[in-house]
C-alpha positions in Angstrom: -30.9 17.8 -8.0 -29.4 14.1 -7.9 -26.1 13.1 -7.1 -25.1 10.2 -9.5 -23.5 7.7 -7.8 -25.3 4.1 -8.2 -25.6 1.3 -5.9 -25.1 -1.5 -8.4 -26.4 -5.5 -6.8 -26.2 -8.7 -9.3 -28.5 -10.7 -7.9 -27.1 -14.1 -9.8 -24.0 -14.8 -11.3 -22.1 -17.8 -12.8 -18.4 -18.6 -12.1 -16.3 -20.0 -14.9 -12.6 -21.3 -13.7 -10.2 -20.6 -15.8 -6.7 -18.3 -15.5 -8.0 -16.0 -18.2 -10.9 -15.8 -20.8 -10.2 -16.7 -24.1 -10.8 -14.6 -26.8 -9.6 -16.3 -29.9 -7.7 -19.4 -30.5 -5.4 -21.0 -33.1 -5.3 -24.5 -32.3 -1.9 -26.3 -32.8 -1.4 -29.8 -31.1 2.1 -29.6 -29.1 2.8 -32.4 -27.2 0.3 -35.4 -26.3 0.5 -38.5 -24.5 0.9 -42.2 -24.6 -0.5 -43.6 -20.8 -3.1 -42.6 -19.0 -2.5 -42.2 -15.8 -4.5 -43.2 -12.6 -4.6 -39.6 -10.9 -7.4 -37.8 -10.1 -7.9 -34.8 -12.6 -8.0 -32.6 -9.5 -4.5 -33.4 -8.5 -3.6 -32.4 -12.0 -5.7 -29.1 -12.2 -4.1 -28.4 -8.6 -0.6 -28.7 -10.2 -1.5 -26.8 -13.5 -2.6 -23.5 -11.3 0.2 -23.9 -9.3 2.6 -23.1 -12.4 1.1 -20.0 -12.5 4.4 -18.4 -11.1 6.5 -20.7 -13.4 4.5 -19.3 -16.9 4.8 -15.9 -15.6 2.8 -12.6 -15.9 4.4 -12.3 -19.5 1.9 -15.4 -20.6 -1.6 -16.4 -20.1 -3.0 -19.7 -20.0 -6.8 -22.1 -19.4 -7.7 -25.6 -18.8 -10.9 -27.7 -19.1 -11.6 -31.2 -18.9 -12.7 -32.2 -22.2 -14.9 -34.9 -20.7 -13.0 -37.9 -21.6 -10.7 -36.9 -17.9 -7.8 -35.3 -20.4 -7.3 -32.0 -19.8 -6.5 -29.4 -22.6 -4.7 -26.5 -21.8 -4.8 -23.8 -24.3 -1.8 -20.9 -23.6 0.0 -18.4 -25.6 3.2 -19.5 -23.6 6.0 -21.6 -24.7 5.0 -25.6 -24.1 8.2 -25.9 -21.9 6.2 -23.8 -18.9 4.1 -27.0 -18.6 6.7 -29.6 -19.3 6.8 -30.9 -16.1 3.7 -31.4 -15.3 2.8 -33.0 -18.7 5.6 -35.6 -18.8 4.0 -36.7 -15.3 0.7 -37.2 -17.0 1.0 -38.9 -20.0 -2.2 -39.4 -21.5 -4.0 -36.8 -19.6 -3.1 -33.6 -20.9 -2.9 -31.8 -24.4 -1.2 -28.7 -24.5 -2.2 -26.4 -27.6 -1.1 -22.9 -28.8 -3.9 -20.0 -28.2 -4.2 -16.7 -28.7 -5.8 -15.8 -25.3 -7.0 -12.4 -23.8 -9.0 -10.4 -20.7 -12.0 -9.1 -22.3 -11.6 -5.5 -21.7 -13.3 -2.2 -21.8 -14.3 0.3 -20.1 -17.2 -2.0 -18.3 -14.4 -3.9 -17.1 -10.8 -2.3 -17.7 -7.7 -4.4 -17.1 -4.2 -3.3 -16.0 -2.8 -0.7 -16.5 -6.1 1.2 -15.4 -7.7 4.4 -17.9 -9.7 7.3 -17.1 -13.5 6.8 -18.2 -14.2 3.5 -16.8 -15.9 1.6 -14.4 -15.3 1.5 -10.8 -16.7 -0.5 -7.4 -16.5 -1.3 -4.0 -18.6 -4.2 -4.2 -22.0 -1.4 -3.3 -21.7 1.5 -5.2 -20.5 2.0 -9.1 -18.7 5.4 -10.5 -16.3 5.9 -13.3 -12.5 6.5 -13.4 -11.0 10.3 -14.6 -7.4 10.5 -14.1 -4.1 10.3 -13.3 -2.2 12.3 -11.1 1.3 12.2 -9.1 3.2 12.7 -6.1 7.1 12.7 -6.6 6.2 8.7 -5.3 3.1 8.0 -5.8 0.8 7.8 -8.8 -3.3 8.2 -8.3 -6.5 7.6 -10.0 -9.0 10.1 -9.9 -12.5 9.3 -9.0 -15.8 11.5 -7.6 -15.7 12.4 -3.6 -18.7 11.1 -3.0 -18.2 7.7 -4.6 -16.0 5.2 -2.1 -15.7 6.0 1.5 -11.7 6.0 3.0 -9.4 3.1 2.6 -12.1 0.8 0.1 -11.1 -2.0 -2.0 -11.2 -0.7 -5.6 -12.3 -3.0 -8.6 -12.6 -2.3 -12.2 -16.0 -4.0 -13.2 -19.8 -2.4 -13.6 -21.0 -5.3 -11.4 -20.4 -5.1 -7.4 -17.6 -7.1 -6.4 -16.3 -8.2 -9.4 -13.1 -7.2 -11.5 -9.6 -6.5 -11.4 -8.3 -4.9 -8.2 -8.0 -1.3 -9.1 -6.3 -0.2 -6.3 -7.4 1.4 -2.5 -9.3 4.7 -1.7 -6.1 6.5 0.2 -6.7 10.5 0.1 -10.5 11.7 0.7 -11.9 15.1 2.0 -15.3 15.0 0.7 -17.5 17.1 1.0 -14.9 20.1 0.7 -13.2 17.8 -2.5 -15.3 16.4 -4.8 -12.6 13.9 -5.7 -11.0 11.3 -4.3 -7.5 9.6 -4.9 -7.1 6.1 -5.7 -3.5 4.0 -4.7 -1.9 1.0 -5.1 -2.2 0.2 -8.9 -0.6 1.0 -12.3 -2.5 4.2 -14.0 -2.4 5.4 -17.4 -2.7 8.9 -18.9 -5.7 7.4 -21.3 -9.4 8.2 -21.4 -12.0 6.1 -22.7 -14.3 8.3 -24.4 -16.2 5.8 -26.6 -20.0 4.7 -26.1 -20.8 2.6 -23.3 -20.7 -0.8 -22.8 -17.2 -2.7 -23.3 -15.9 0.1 -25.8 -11.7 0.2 -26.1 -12.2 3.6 -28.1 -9.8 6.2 -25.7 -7.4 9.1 -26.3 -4.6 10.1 -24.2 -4.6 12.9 -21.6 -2.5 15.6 -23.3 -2.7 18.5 -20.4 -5.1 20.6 -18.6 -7.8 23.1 -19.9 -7.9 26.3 -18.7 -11.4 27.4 -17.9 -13.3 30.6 -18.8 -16.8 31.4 -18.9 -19.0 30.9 -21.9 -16.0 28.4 -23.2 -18.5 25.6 -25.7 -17.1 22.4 -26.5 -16.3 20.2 -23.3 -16.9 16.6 -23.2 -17.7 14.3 -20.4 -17.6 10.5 -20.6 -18.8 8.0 -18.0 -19.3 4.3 -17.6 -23.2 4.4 -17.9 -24.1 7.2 -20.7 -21.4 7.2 -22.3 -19.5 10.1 -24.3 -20.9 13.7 -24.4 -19.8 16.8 -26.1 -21.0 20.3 -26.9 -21.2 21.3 -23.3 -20.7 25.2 -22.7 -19.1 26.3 -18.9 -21.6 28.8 -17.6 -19.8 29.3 -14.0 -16.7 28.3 -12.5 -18.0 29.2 -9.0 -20.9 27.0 -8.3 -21.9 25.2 -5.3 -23.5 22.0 -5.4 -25.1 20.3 -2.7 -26.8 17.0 -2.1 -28.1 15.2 1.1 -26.5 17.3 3.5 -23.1 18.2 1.6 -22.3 20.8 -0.2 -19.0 21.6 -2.5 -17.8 25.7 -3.2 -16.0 26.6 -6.0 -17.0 23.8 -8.9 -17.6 24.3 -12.6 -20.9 24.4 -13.9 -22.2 23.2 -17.6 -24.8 23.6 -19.8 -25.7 21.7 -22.9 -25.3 17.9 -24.0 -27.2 15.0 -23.0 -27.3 14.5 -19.3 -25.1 12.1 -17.4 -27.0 9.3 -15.5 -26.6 7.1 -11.9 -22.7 5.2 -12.2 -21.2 8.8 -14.4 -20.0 10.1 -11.4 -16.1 10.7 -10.6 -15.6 10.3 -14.3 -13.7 12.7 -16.8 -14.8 15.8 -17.9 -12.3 16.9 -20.9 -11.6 19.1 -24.1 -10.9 17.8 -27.3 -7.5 18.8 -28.3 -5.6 17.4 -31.6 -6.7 14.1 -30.7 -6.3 14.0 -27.3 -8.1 15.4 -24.0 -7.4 18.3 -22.0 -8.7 17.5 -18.9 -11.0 20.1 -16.8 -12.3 17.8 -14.3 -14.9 15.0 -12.4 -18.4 14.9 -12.8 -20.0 15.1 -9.7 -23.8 15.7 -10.8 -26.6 17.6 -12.0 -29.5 19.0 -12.0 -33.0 19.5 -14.2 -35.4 21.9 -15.1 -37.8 20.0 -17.3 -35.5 19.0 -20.0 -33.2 21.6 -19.5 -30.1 20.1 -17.6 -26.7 21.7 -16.2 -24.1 19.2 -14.8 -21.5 20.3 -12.6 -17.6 19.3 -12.0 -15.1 19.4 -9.5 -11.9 20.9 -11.2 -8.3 19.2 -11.9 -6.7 22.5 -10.3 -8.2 21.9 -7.4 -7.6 18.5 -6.9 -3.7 19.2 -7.4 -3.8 21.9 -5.4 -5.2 20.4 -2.2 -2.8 17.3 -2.5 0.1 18.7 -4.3 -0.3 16.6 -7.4 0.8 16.8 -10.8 -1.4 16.2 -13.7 0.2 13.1 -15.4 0.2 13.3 -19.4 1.2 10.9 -22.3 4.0 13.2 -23.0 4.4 17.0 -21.5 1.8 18.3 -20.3 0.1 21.0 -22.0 -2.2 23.9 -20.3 -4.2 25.6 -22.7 
């Protein structure tokens, strides 16, 4: 047996500074300058991300010196967020209309967070599966064994990188194989395309209700990928691995297997276009090429923390 959590190190990385990456751009000239002026382009950069408050999260903007020391700054907001920083540099910066972007994916989702996609704590990598509430609180679902209590949370497949996903806040592993995840915004979305920075995902439309011998159950994770075709075979297994053992979780047969970085991520139903979800991966295990995978269940993650399953629209349970 293996669990499939993954320690994940880049070794070497390059930094690029800019507010956000730019996926397209429609260049239109809208104001330029007369004077150069003698200030350092630092001084001006230093200004420009300090209007960062003033353009607002509604907007998105970069800059680069284009190597003559003017600076171009390519944003989707309205030129009058720069304004006063431009009249002050005459000469030194161009302002120009962009259509600009986060690249995005389930390698590296963006706010609000889905189900299905990749998670770190700067050491190990697992995957995403839902959303649950509190009559206060909303959570993202992950595996139990991924992220030990109170970690930093990021949304990227390499260590340390991404967008701030939130903090590990509820944990009893090994009794739960799931953990809650706080402090973010959460959708009731799963992305269930192939791996790699794939945007294909359906919404969570309820919970499935399990019974033996049921065929058809999907699981998606951040490193294989979407699988269906999986038949339930028990829903009273125990898996255990390096010491830790979890009662009472569903186990699979069928599919191709999930690999290291799956874990904590959705396992589903197809329904009418969206998912009914039946749980989080936790692992699996081999016989030659014969492979079961096994799943902590949704109704036991409510259960133990009083949750409610959080759906695009009411909730089904089928």
């Amino acid at each position: 047996m293996r669990r499939i959590a993954r320690v994940h190190r880049r070794t070497a990385g390059l930094a690029l500074v800019a507010c956000l990456a730019v996926i397209g751009v429609t260049v239109q000239p809208i104001f330029g300058a007369d004077s150069a002026a003698p200030d350092s382009t630092q001084r001006i950069r230093n200004e420009l991300v300090a209007l960062r408050s003033t353009v607002g999260d509604a907007f998105s903007y970069a800059f680069f010196d284009t190597g003559s020391g003017q600076l171009e700054i390519q944003t989707d907001a309205p030129a009058a967020a720069f304004e006063s920083v431009a009249s002050r540099y005459r000469g030194r910066i161009e302002i120009k209309q962009a259509t600009i972007g986060l690249t995005s994916g389930r390698l590296a989702d963006t706010s609000p967070f889905y189900g299905g996609a990749s998670l770190n704590d700067g050491t190990s990598l697992c995957t995403s599966a839902y959303v649950a509430k509190t009559a206060t609180t909303r959570y993202l679902v992950t595996g139990g064994h991924c992220f030990p209590l109170n970690a930093q949370i990021r949304a990227n497949r390499f260590a340390g990188q991404g967008q701030i996903v939130g903090t590990v806040t509820k944990r009893d592993y090994p009794a739960y194989e799931s953990e809650l995840i706080s402090g973010g915004s959460y959708l009731a979305r799963i992305y269930n395309g192939a791996n790699g920075d794939d945007t294909t995902n359906v919404p969570i439309v309820g919970q499935k209700i399990d019974v033996n011998g049921t065929s058809g159950y999907c699981r998606t994770g951040q490193s294989s990928g979407n699988s269906c075709n999986w038949t339930l075979v028990n829903t009273n297994a125990t898996f255990c691995a390096h010491g830790n053992c979890t009662d009472f979780v569903n186990a699979f047969n069928g599919g191709v297997q999930p690999v290291g970085g799956d874990s904590g991520g959705p396992i589903y139903y197809p329904h009418n276009g969206g998912a009914l979800m039946a749980g989080t991966i936790i692992g699996y295990s081999c016989i030659l090429i014969l492979c079961s995978y096994y799943g902590e269940k949704v109704g036991s993650i409510l259960g133990k923390w009083n949750l409610t399953l959080v759906c695009n629209a009411a909730c089904l349970l089928l």
